[in-house]
C-alpha angles and dihedrals in degrees: 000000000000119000099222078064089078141100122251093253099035087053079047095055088056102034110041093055082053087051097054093042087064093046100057093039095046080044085052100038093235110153105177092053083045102060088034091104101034117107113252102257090066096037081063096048097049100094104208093215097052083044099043087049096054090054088052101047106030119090090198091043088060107038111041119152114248086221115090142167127224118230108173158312120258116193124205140150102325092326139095126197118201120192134194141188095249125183140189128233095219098042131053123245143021132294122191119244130208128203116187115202126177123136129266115193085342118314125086118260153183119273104168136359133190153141119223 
């Protein structure tokens, strides 16, 4: 099956547990629990180091608010983006977040992650 194939809510009851799932582990700077879900193309190109160094060093990679609004679904290819109004709970403002889905031998994965 191809993701782009589902419906809105039934893409938010995977995603948004994903999303949450980021959010606490990048939070907790655990990067092992953060890359779980991503495909394994991605899980190879996440360096640890680089990764680990971002928790360490970024004030919104470490704070953000467990609260988020959800803005949209793109479809594309065999890929859905889904992207929410996300904030932190040290910085003012809001920064948008993307989750990329799509599956990989079956489950649905993470394709792509980030805060802009």
């Amino acid at each position: 099956m191809n993701i782009i194939e589902k419906a809105d809510d039934e893409i938010r009851a995977v995603a948004d547990p994903l999303w949450r799932d980021l959010i606490k582990f990048s939070n907790e700077g655990k990067y092992g629990e953060f890359v779980k879900n991503f495909s394994s193309a991605l899980a190879l190109a996440m360096n640890q180091v680089v990764v680990n160094h971002q928790f360490a060093n970024s004030d919104l990679a470490r704070n953000l608010s467990e609260s988020f609004d959800h803005l949209g679904i793109i479809r594309r290819g065999e890929h859905v983006t889904v992207l929410y109004r996300q904030r932190s709970t040290k910085k003012e403002g809001e920064w948008l977040g993307r989750l990329v889905l799509g599956y990989e031998n079956g489950q649905v994965r993470i394709f792509g992650a980030s805060i802009f």
